[in-house]
N, C-alpha and C positions, 0 to 999 in steps of 0.2 A: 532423544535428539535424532534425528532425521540423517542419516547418512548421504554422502554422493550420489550412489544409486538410488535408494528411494527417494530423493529429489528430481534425477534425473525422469522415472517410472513414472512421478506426480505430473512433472514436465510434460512428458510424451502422450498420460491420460486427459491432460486439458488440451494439449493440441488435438486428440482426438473428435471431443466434443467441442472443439470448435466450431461455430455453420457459421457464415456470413460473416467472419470478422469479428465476432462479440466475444473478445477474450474475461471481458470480466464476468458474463453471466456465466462462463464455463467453470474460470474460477470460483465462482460460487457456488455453484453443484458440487465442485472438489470437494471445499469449504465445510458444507453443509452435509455431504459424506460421511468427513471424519467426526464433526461434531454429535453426530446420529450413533457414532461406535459407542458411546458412551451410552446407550442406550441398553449393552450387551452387558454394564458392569463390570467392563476390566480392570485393571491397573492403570494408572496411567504409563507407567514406562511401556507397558505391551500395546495400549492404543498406538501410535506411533507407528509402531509394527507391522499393524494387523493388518492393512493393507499391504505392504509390501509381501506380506507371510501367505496371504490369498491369492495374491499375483503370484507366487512362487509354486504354488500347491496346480494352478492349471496353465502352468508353460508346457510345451510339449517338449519332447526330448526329440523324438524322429517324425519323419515324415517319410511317406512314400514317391517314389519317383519312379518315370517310363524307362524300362531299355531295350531298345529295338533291335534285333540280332534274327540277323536273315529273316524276316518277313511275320517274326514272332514277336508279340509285345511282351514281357517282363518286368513285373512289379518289383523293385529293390527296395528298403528301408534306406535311409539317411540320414546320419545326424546333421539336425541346424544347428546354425553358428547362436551366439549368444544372442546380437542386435535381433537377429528372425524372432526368433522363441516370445522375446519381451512385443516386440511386436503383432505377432500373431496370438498370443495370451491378453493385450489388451483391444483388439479387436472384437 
């Protein structure tokens, strides 16, 4: 079963592919995604998953940011918040 978050993940992946307003053909891409996992021969309880488990495997943890200190630029690492990470992983 599909938890809050990986509802939410599926959510913000169909808004993604959304162009022009066609949220059902998006939803069908989704759709036809998961239906394809079973192409891989899993379990069913880990189909479910296995997207959410692939989204988690390439969110970033840091990022690099500028800081400018007397006339010198300086590269710092960052951690992003949660909301960035899932966002920039389904981008």
């Amino acid at each position: 079963m599909l938890l809050n978050q990986d509802f939410d993940i599926l959510q913000k992946l169909i808004n993604i592919l959304i162009q022009k307003g066609k949220k059902e053909k998006a939803l069908k891409i989704v759709l036809n995604l998961l239906k394809n996992i079973k192409f891989f021969e899993i379990e069913e309880s880990i189909k479910e998953e296995f997207l959410s488990t692939a989204l988690n495997n390439i969110i970033p943890v840091l990022t690099v940011t500028r800081i400018k200190k007397s006339s010198k630029t300086f590269y710092c690492p960052k951690i992003i918040s949660t909301e960035k990470r899932i966002n920039l992983a389904l981008q």
